[in-house]
PATINU-648411 format. One record per residue: x, y, z of N, C-alpha, C, O, CB in turn; residue in three letters; residue number from 1. Coordinates in Angstrom, 2 decimals. Glycine has a CB too. Example, Ala and Ser with C-alpha at 12.3 -4.5 7.8 and 13.67 -1.06 7.14 Angstrom:
BEGIN
@n_east->13.19	n_north->-5.69	n_up->7.80	ca_east->12.30	ca_north->-4.50	ca_up->7.80	c_east->13.20	c_north->-3.30	c_up->7.80	o_east->14.24	o_north->-3.32	o_up->8.46	cb_east->11.31	cb_north->-4.47	cb_up->9.05	res->ALA	n->1
@n_east->12.85	n_north->-2.25	n_up->7.08	ca_east->13.67	ca_north->-1.06	ca_up->7.14	c_east->12.90	c_north->0.03	c_up->7.87	o_east->13.41	o_north->1.14	o_up->8.04	cb_east->14.08	cb_north->-0.60	cb_up->5.72	res->SER	n->2
***
This chain:
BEGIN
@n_east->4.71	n_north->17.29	n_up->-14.65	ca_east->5.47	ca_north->17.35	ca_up->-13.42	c_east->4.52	c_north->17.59	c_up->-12.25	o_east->3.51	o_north->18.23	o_up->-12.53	cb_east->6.55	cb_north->18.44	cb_up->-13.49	res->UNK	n->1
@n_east->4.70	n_north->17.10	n_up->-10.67	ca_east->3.92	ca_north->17.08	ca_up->-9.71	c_east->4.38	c_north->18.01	c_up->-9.33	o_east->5.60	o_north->18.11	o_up->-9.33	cb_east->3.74	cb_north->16.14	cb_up->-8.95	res->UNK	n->2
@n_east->3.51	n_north->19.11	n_up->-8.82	ca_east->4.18	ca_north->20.30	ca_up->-8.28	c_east->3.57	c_north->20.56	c_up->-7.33	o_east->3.44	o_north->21.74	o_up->-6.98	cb_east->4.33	cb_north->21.40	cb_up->-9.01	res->UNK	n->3
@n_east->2.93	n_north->19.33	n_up->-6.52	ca_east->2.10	ca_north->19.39	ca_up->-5.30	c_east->3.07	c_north->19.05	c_up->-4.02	o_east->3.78	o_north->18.06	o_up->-3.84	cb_east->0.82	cb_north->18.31	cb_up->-5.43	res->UNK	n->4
@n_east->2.85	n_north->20.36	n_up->-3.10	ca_east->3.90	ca_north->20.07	ca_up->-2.21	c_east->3.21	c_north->19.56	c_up->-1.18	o_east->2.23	o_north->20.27	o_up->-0.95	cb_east->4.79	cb_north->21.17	cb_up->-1.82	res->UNK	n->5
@n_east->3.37	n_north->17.90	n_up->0.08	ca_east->3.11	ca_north->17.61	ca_up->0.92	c_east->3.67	c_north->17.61	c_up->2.25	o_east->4.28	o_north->18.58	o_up->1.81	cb_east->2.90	cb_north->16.98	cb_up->0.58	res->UNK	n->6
@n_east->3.97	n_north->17.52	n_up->3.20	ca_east->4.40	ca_north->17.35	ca_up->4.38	c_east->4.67	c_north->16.42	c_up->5.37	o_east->3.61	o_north->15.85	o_up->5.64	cb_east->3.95	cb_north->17.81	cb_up->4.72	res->UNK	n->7
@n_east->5.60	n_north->15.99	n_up->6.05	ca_east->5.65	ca_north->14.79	ca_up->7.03	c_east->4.19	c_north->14.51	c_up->7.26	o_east->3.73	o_north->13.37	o_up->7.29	cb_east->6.47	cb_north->15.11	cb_up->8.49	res->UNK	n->8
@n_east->3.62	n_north->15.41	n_up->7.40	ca_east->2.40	ca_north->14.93	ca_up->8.75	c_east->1.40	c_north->13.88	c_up->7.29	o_east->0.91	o_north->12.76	o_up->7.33	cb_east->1.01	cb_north->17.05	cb_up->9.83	res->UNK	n->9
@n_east->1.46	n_north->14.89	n_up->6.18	ca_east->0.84	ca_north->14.44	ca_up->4.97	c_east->1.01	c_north->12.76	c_up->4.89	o_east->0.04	o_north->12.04	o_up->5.14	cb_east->1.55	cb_north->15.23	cb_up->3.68	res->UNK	n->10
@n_east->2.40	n_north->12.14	n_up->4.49	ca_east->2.40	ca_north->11.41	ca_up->4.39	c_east->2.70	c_north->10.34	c_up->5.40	o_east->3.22	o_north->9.26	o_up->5.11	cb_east->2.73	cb_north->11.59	cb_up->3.66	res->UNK	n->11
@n_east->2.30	n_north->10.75	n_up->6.74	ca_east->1.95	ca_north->10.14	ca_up->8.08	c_east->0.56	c_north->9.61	c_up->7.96	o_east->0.27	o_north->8.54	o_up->8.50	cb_east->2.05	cb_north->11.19	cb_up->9.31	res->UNK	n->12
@n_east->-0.27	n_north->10.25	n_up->7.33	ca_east->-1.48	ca_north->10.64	ca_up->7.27	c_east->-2.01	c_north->9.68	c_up->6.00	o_east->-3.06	o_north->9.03	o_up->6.01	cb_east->-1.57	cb_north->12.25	cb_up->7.12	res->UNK	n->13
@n_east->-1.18	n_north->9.75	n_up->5.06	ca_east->-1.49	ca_north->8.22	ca_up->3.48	c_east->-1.30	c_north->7.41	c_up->4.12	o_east->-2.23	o_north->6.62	o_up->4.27	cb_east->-0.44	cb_north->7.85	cb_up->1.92	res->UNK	n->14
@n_east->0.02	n_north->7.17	n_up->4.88	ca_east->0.50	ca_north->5.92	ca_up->5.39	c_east->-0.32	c_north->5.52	c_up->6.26	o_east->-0.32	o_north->4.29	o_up->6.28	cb_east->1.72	cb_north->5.92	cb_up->5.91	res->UNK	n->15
@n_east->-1.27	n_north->6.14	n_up->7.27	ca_east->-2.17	ca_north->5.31	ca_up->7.83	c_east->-3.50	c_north->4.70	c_up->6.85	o_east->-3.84	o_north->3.52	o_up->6.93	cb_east->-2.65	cb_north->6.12	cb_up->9.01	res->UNK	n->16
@n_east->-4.20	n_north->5.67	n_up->5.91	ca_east->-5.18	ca_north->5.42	ca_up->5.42	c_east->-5.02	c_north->4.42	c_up->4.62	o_east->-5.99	o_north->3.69	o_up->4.42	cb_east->-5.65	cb_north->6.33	cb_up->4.98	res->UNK	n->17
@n_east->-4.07	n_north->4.21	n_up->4.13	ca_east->-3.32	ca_north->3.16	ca_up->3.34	c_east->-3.25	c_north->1.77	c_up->3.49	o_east->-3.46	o_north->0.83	o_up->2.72	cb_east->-2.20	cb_north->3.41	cb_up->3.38	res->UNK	n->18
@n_east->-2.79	n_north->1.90	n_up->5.04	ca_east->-2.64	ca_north->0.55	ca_up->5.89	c_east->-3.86	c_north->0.17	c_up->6.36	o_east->-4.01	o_north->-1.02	o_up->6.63	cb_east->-1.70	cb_north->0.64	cb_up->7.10	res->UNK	n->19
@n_east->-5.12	n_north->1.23	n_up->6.58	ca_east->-6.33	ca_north->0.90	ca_up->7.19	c_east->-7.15	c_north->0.47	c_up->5.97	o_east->-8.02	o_north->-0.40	o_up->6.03	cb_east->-6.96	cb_north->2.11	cb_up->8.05	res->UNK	n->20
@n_east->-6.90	n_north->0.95	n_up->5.14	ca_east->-8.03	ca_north->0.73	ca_up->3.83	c_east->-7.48	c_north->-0.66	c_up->3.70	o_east->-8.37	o_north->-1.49	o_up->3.49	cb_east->-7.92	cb_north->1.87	cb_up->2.16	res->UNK	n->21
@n_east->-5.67	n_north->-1.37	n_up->3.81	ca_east->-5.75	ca_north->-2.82	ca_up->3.05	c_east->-6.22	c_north->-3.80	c_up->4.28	o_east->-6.72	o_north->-4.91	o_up->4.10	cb_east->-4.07	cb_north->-3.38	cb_up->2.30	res->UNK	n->22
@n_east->-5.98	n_north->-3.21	n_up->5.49	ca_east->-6.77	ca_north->-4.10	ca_up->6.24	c_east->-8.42	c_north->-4.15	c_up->5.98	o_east->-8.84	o_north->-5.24	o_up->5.58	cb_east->-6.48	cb_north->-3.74	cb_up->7.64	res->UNK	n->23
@n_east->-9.13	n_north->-3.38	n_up->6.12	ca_east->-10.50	ca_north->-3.14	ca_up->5.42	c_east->-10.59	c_north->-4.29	c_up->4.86	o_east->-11.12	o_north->-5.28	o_up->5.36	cb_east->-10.68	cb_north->-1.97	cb_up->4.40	res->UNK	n->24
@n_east->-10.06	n_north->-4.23	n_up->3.78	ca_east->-10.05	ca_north->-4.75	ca_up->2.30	c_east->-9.74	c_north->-6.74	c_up->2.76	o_east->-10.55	o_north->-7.66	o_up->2.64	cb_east->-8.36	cb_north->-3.72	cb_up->1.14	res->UNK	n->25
@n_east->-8.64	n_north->-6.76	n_up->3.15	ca_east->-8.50	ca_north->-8.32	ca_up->4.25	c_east->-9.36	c_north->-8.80	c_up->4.95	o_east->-9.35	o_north->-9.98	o_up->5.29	cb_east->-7.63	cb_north->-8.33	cb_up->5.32	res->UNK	n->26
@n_east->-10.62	n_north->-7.59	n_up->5.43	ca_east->-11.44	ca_north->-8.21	ca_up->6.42	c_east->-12.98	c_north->-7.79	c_up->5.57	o_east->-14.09	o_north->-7.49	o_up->5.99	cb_east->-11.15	cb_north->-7.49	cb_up->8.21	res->UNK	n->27
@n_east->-12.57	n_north->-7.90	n_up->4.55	ca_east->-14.19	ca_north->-7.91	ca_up->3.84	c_east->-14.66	c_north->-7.05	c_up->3.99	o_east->-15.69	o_north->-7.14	o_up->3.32	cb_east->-15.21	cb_north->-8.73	cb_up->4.18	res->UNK	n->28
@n_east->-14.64	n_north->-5.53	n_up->4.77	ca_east->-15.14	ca_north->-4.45	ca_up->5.10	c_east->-16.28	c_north->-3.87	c_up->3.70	o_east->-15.53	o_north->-3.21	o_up->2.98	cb_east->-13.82	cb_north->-3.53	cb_up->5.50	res->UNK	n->29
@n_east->-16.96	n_north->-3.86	n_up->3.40	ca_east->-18.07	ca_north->-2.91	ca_up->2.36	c_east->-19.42	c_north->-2.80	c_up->2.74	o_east->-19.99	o_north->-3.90	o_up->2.80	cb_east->-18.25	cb_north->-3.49	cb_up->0.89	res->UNK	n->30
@n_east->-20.25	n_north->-1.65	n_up->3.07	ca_east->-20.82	ca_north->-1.24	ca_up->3.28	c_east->-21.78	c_north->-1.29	c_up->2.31	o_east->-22.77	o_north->-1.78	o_up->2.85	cb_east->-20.40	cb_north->-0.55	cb_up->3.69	res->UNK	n->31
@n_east->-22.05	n_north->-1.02	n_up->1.09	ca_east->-22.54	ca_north->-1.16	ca_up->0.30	c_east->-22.47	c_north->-0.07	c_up->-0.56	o_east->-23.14	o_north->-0.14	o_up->-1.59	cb_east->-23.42	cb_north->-1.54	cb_up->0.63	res->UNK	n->32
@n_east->-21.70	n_north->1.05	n_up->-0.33	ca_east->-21.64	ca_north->2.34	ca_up->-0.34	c_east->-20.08	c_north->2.56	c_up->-0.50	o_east->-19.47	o_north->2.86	o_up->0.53	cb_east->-22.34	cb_north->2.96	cb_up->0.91	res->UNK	n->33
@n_east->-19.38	n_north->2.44	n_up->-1.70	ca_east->-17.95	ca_north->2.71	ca_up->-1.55	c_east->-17.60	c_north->3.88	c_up->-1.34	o_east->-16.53	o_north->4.09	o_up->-0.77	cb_east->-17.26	cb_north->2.38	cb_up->-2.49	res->UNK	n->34
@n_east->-18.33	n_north->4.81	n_up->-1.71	ca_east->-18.06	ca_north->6.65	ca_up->-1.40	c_east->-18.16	c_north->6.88	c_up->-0.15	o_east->-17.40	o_north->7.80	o_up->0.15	cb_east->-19.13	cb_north->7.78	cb_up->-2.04	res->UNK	n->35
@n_east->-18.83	n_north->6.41	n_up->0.89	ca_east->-19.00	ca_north->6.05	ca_up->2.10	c_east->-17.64	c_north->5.62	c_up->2.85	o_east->-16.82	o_north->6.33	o_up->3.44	cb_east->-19.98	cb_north->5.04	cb_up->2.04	res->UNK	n->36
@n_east->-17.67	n_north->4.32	n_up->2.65	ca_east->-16.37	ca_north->3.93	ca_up->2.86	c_east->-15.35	c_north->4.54	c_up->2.98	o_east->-14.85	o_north->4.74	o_up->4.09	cb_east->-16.07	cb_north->3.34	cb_up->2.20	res->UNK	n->37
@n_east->-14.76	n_north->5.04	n_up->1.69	ca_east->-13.83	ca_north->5.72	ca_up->1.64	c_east->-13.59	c_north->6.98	c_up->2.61	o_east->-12.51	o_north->7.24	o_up->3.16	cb_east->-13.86	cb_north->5.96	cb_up->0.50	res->UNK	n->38
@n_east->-14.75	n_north->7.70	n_up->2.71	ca_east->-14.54	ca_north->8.41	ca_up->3.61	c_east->-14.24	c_north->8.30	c_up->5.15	o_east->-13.69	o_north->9.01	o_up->5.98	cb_east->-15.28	cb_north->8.90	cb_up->3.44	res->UNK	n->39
@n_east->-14.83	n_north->7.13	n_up->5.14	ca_east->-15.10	ca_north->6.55	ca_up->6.88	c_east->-13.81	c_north->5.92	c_up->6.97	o_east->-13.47	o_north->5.90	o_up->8.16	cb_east->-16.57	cb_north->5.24	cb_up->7.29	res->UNK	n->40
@n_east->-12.64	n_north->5.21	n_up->5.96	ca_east->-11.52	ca_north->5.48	ca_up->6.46	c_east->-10.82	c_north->6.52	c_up->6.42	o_east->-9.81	o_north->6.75	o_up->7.08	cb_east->-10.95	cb_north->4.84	cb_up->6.19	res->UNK	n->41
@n_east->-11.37	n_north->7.23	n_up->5.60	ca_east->-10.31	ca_north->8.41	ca_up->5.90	c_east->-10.06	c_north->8.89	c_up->7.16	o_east->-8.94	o_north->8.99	o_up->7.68	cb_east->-10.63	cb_north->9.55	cb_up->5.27	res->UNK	n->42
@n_east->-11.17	n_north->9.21	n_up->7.65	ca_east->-12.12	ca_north->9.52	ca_up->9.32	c_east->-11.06	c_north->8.67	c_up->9.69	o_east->-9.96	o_north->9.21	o_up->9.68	cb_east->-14.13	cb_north->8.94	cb_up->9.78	res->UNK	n->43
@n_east->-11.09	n_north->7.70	n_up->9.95	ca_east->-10.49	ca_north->6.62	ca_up->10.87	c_east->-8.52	c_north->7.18	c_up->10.73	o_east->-7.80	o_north->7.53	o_up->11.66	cb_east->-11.00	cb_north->4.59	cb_up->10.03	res->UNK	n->44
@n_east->-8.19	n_north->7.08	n_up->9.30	ca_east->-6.71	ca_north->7.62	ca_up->9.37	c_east->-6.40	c_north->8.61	c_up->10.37	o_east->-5.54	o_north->8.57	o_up->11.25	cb_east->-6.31	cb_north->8.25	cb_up->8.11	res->UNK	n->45
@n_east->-7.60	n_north->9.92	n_up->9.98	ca_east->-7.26	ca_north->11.18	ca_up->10.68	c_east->-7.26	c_north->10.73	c_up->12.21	o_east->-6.26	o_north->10.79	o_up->12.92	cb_east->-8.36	cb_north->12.45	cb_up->10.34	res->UNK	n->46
@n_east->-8.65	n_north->10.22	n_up->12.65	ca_east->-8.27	ca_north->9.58	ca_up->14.24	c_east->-6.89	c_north->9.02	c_up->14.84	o_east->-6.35	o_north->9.51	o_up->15.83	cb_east->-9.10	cb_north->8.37	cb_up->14.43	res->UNK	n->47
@n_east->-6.33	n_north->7.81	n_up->14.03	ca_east->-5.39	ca_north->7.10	ca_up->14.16	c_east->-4.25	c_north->8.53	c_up->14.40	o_east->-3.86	o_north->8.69	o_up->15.56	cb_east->-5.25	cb_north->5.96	cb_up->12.83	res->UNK	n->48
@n_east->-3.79	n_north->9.43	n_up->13.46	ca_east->-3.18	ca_north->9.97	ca_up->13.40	c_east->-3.02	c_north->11.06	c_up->14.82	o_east->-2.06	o_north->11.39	o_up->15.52	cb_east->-3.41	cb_north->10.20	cb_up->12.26	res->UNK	n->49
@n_east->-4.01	n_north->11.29	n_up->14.81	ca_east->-4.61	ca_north->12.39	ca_up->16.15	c_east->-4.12	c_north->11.65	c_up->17.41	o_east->-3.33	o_north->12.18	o_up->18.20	cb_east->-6.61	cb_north->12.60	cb_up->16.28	res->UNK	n->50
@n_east->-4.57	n_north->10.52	n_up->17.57	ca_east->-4.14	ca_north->9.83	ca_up->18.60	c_east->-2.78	c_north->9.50	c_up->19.03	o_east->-2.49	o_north->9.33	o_up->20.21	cb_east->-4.66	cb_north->8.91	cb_up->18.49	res->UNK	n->51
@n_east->-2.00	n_north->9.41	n_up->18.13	ca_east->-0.85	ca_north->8.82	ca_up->17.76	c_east->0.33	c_north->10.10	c_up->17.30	o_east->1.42	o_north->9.93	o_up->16.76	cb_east->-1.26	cb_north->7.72	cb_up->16.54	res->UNK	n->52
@n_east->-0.27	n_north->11.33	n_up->17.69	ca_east->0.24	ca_north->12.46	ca_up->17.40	c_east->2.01	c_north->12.74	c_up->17.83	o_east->2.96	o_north->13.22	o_up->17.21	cb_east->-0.75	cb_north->13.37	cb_up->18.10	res->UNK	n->53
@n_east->1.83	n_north->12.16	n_up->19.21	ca_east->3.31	ca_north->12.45	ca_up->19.89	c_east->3.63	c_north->10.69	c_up->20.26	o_east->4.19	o_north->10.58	o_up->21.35	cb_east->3.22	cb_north->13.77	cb_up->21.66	res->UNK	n->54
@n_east->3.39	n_north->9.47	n_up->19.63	ca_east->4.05	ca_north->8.45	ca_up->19.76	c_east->5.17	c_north->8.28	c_up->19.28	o_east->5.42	o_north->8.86	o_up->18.22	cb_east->3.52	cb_north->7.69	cb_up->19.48	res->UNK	n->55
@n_east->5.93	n_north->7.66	n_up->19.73	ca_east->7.88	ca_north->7.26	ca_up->19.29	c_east->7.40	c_north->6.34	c_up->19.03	o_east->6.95	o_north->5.44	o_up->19.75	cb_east->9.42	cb_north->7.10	cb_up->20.33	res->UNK	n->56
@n_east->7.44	n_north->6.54	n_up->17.14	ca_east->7.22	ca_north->4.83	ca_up->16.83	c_east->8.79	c_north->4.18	c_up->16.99	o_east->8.64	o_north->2.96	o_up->16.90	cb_east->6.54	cb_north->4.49	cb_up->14.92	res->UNK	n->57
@n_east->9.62	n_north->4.36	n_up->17.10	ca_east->11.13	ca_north->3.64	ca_up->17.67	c_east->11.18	c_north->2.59	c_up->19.08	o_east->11.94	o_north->1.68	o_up->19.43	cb_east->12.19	cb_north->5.02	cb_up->18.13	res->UNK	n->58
@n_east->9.79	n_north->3.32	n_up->19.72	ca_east->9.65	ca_north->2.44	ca_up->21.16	c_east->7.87	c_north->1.89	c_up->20.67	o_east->7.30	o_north->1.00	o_up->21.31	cb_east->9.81	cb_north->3.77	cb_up->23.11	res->UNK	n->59
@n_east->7.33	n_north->2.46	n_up->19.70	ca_east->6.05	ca_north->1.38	ca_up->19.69	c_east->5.80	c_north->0.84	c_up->18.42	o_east->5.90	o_north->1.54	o_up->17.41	cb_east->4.65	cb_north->2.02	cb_up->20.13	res->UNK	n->60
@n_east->5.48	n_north->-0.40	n_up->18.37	ca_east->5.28	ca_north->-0.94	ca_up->17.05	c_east->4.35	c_north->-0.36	c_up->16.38	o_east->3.25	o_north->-0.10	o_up->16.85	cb_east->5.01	cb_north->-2.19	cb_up->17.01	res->UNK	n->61
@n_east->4.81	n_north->-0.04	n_up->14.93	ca_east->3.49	ca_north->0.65	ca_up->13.85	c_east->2.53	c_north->-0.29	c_up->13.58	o_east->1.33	o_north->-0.05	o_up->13.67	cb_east->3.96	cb_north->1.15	cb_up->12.27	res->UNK	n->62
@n_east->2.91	n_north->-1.13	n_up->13.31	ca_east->2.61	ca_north->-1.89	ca_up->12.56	c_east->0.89	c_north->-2.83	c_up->13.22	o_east->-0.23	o_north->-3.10	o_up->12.78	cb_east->4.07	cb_north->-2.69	cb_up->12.38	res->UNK	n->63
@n_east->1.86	n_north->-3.05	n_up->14.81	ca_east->0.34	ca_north->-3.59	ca_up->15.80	c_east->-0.54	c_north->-2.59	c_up->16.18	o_east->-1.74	o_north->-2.80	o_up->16.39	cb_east->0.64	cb_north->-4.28	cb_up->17.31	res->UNK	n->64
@n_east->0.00	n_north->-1.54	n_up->16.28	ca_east->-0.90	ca_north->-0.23	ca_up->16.40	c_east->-2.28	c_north->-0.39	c_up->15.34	o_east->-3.47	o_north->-0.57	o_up->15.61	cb_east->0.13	cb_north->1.25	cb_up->15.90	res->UNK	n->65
@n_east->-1.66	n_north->-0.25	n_up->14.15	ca_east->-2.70	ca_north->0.25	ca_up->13.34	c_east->-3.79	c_north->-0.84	c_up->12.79	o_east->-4.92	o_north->-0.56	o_up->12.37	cb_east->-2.02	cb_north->0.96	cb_up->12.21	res->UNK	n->66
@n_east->-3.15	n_north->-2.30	n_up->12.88	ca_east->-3.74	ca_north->-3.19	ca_up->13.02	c_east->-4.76	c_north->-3.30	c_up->14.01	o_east->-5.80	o_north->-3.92	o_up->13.78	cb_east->-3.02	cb_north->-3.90	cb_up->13.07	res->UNK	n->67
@n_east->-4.47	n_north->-2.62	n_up->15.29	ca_east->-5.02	ca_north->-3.15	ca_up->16.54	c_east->-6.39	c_north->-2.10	c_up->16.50	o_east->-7.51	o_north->-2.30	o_up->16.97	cb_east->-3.84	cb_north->-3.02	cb_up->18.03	res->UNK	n->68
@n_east->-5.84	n_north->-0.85	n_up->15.75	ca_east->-7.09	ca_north->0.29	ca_up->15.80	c_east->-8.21	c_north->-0.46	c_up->14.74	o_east->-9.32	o_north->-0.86	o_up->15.09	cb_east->-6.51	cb_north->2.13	cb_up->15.11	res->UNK	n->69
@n_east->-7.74	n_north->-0.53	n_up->13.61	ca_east->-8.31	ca_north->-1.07	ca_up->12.34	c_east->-9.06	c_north->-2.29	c_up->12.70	o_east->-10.24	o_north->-2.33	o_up->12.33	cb_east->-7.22	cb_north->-1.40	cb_up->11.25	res->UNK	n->70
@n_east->-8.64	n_north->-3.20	n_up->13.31	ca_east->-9.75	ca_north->-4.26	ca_up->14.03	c_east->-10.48	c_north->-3.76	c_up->15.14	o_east->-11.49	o_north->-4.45	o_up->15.14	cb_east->-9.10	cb_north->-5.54	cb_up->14.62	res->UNK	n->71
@n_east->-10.55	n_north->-2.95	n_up->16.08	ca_east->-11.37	ca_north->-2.46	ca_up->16.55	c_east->-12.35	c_north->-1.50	c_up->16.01	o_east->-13.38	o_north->-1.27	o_up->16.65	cb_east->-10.88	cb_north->-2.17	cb_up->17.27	res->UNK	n->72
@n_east->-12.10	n_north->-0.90	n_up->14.83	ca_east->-12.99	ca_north->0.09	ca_up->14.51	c_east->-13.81	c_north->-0.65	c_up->13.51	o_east->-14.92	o_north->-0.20	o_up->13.22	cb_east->-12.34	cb_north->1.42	cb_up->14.00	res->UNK	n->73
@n_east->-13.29	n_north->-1.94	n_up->12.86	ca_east->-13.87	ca_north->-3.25	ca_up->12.04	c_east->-15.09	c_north->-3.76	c_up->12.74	o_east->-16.24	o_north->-3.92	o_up->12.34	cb_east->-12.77	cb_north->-4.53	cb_up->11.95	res->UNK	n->74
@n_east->-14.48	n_north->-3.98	n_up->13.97	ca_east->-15.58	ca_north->-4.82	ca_up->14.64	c_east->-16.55	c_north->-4.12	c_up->15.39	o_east->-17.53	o_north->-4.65	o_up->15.91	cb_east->-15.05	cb_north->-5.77	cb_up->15.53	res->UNK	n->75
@n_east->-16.10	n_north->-2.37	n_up->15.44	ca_east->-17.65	ca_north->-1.21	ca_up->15.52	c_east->-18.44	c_north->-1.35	c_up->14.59	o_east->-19.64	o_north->-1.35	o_up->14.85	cb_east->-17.48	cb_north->0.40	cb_up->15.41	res->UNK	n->76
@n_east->-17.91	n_north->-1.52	n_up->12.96	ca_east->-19.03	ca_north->-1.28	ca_up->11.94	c_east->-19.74	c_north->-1.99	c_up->11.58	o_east->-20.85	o_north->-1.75	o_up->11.11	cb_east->-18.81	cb_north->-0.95	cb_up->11.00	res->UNK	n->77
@n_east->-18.82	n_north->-3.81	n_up->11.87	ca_east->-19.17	ca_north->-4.63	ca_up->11.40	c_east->-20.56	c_north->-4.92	c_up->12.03	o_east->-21.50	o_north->-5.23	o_up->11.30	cb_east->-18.24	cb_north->-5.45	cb_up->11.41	res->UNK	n->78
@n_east->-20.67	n_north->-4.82	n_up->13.34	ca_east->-21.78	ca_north->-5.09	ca_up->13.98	c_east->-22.94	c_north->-4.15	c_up->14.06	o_east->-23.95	o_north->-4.48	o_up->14.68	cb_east->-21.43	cb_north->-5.37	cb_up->15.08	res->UNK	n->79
***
C-alpha cells in the first residue's frame, strides 16, 4: 500500500515535469548525461511552477504555457 502523502502543489509540480520531460523527449533533448538531464528538468518544472504560482489556468491555456516555456528553455540548451 502507498502511504505516501502528496499535495496539490505536488502534483502541480509532476504535472509540469511530466509535460516538460515529453516535450524534451519530442525535441531530441540529451545531453549526453541522463542524470543530468533529469535534473535540469526538474529545475525547469520547479521554475515553470514558481512562475506560474498565482495563474488562473481557467483564463490561461496550460497547455501553450508549458509548451512555450519548454521550447524556450530547449532552445537555451540546445545552443
Amino acid at each position: 500500500m502507498n502511504t505516501l502523502q502528496h499535495t496539490v502543489e505536488d502534483y502541480k509540480l509532476f504535472e509540469a515535469i511530466a509535460d516538460i520531460a515529453f516535450i524534451a523527449g519530442q525535441k531530441g533533448f540529451f545531453s549526453g548525461d541522463s542524470r543530468e538531464d533529469i535534473a535540469e528538468i526538474i529545475r525547469w518544472g520547479k521554475e515553470f511552477e514558481a512562475i506560474h504560482e498565482d495563474t488562473d489556468w481557467d483564463e490561461v491555456d496550460y497547455t501553450a504555457a508549458v509548451e512555450a516555456f519548454a521550447a524556450n528553455k530547449l532552445r537555451i540548451d540546445l545552443h
